[in-house]
N, C-alpha and C positions, 0 to 999 in steps of 0.2 A: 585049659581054663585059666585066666589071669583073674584077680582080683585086684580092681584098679580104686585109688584113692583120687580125688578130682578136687582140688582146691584152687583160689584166684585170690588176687587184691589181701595177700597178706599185709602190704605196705609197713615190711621189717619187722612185722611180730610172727612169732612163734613160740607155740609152748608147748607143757607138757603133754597137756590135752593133746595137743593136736599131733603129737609126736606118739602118742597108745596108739591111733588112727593108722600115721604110718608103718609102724612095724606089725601091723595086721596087714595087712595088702603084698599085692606082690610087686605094683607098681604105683608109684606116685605122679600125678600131670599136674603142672602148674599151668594156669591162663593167665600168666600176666599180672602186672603190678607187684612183684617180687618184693622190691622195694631195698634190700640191703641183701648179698654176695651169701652173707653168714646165713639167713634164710634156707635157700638153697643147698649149699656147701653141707648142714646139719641136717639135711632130709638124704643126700646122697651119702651119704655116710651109712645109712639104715637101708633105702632102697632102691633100685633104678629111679632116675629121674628124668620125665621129658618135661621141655619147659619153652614156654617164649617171652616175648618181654613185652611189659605196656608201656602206656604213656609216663609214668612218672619214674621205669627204672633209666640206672644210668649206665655211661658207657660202659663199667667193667659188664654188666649185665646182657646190654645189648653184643659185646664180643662174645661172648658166651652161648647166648639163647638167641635162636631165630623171632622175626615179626610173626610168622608162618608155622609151624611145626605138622609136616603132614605124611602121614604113616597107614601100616598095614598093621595088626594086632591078630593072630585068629586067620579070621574069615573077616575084618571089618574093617573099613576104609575112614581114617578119623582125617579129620585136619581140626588145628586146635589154633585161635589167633585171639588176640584181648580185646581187640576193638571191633566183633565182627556183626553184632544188629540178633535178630533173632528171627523166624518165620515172619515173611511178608512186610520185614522191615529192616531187611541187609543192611549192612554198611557198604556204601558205593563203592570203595576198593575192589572187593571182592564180589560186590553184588553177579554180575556177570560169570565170571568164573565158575561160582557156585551153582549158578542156572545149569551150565554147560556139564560139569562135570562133579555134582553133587558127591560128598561121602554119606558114609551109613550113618555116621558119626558125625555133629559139627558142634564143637565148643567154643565159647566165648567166653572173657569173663567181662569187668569193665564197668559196667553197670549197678554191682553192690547187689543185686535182687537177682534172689535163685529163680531160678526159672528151667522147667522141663516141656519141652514143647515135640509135639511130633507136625513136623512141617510134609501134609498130604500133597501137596503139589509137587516135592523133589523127593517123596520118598524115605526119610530122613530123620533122624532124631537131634532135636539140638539141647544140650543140656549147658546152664551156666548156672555154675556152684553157690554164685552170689562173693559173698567176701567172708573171708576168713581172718582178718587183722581185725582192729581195734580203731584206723583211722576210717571214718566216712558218716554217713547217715544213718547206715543198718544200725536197727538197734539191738540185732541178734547174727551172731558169728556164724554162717554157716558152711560147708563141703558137702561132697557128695560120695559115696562110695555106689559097687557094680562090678557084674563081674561079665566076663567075653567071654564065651562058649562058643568056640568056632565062629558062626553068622550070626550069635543072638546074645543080646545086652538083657540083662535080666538082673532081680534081688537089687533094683534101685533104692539106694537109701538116705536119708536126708539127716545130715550131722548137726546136730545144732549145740551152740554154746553159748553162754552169756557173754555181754558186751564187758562188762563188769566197769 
């Protein structure tokens, strides 16, 4: 069993909050928008970290983290990207792909609004953490925590913190 921490759209903040979070889990996934090296850099230091990069990080980031991050966990098939749509409203990159060869798992982030959706047509769970930083429109900071049980996602949990 993993106990996984899901966060997106830090956009170079991090705190201590969010840092209790990680050294509970047993792994950390970022979706994108990182936003600054040291971000990252300060979550691996405490736990595994998978990660990919969005739209607004930069090149030390993008040499680092794939567009794409797509993996086996368990029993469960994820792929993790920041700009990827959500049930019945893909992002055309991937739209096709994901028809063809769905995971169990699909993250995004991108968007600032948490969202847990189970997409009935591929089978599928998509969960997007919403944002986690300080820059955008959300006016509530949120992550997601869960844990992988061989084939089953389960104890989904919804993190939230002030904007302040």
């Amino acid at each position: 069993m993993k106990k996984i921490l899901l966060l997106s759209d830090t956009h170079s903040y991090i705190d201590k909050q969010m840092l209790k979070y990680v050294k509970q889990c047993d792994e950390v996934w970022h979706a994108g928008d990182i936003g600054a090296i040291e971000v990252v850099d300060t979550i691996k230091k405490l736990k595994p970290l998978r990660a990919v990069y969005g739209n607004i990080d930069n090149h030390i980031i993008r040499a680092e983290y794939p567009l794409d991050a797509k993996f086996n966990i368990e029993e469960v098939s994820v792929w993790i990207t920041h700009i990827g749509g959500y049930p019945n409203h893909y992002n055309a990159r991937i739209r096709k792909e994901i028809q063809l060869n769905p995971p169990k798992l699909f993250i995004s982030g991108h968007s600032h609004i948490l969202k847990v959706m189970y997409d009935k047509k591929l089978n599928m769970l998509h969960l997007n953490p919403g944002a986690a930083g300080k820059h955008g429109f959300h006016k509530v900071r949120t992550m997601l925590r869960f844990q992988i049980n061989k084939d089953k996602i389960s104890n989904l949990e919804i993190i939230e913190f002030k904007r302040h």
